[in-house]
Residue, then its C-alpha position, 0 to 999 in steps of 0.5 A: x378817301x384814306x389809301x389801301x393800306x396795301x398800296x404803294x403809296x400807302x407804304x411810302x407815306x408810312x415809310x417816310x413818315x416813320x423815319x420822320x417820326x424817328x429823327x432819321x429825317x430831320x427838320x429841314x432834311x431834303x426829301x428826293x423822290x428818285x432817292x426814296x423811290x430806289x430805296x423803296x423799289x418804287x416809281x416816283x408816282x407813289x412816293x410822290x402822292x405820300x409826300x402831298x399826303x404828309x405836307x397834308x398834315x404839315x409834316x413836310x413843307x415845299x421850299x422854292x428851288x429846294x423841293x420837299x423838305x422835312x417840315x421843323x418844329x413850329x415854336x409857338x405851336x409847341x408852346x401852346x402844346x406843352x403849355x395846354x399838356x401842362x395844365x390837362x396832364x397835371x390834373x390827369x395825375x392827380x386825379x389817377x393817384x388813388x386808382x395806382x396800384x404799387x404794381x404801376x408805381x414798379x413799372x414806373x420806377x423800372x422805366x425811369x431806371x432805364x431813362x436814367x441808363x439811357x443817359x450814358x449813352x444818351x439817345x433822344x429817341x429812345x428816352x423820349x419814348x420812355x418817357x411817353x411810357x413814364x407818364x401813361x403810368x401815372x396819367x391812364x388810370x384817369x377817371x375823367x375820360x374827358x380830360x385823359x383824352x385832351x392828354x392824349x391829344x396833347x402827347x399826338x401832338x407833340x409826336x406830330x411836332x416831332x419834338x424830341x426836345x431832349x436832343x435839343x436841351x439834352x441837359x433837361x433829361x438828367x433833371x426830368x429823371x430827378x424829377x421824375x424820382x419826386x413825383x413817385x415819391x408823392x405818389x408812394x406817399x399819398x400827397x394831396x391832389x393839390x401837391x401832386x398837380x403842382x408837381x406835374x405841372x412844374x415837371x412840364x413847364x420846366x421842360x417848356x422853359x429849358x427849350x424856351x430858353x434854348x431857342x431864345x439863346x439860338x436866336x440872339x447868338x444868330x445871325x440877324x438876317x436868320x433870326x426870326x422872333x419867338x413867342x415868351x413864354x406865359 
């Protein structure tokens, strides 16, 4: 049964789950129920049941003589993420081309100025829901609900990953905007399906490959009793 949305531990889960969500709680970041509970006026009885209910849904993992930890991000999960959102994302733009209005292609262009101003002071967050707001432009007039909808699966996913890959490979974001700038112009210009799929396919692995790239780097740089194998990508 899913908590009155009004209960306290209802509200703690929210609460942690937000800052989780929002890069306050890092992976790794030690979650104490006595601190949490001050924070929120509440006993530890709540904020424990929220804590049960986002280790649930793998959002914290339980660490022995350590307690609840924010759960880190599952590297082959997100490789079959983004390689899944790649394919069903890049169809998903094709296929909305003809139904874009020069009215969402403003939107877009306005929103990816404002990614290209967030890089001066750059916040992962932030640019990371730009560029959440980047893409439904493009991909929500998907005639195909099927296929909008394995997109849609593919972005809750990465958001339940907590994946704000540009704080890891913050060197990505200035080429996503470039690339973002590319894929407008095919759009503006009437590209092929064909062109226009390949362009958000690449756009996506590229990112893929830059956090690929940066974890496979971590691990030879590593120490070897930290170093644990990652999967290639395909």
């Amino acid at each position: 049964m899913t908590p009155d949305a009004g209960s306290k531990s209802e509200r703690a889960y929210a609460a942690i789950k937000e800052k989780i969500l929002a890069g306050v709680y890092t992976p790794g970041y030690r979650l104490v129920l006595a601190r949490i509970a001050q924070d929120l006026d509440f006993s530890t009885v709540p904020v424990r049941e929220a804590i049960r209910r986002l280790e649930a849904e793998n959002y914290v993992t339980f660490e022995r003589n350590v307690g609840a930890t924010v759960a880190g991000i599952d590297p082959t999960e997100y490789l079959f993420t983004m390689q899944t959102l790649s394919i069903v994302e890049g169809a998903a733009t094709a296929l909305s081309a003809p139904l874009i209005t020069p009215s969402d292609l403003a939107r877009a262009r306005a929103v990816n100025a404002e990614m290209r101003a967030c890089l001066e002071h750059f916040d992962p967050i932030r640019f990371t829901a730009l560029n959440l707001e980047f893409h439904s432009v493009l991909f929500e007039n998907c005639p195909n609900p099927h296929i909008l909808d394995l997109v849609h699966r593919g972005w809750n996913r990465l958001q339940a990953l907590r994946s704000s890959t540009f704080s890891y490979v913050p060197g990505r974001a200035q080429q996503s905007v470039g690339e973002h700038e590319a894929l407008l112009q095919l759009l503006e210009h009437g590209a092929s399906f064909e062109e226009i799929e390949h362009a958000a396919r690449a756009h996506r692995a590229a990112t893929l490959d830059a956090y690929l790239a940066r974890s496979n780097h971590a691990q030879r740089t590593a120490p070897a009793h930290l170093a644990t194998p990652l999967p290639a990508s395909r």
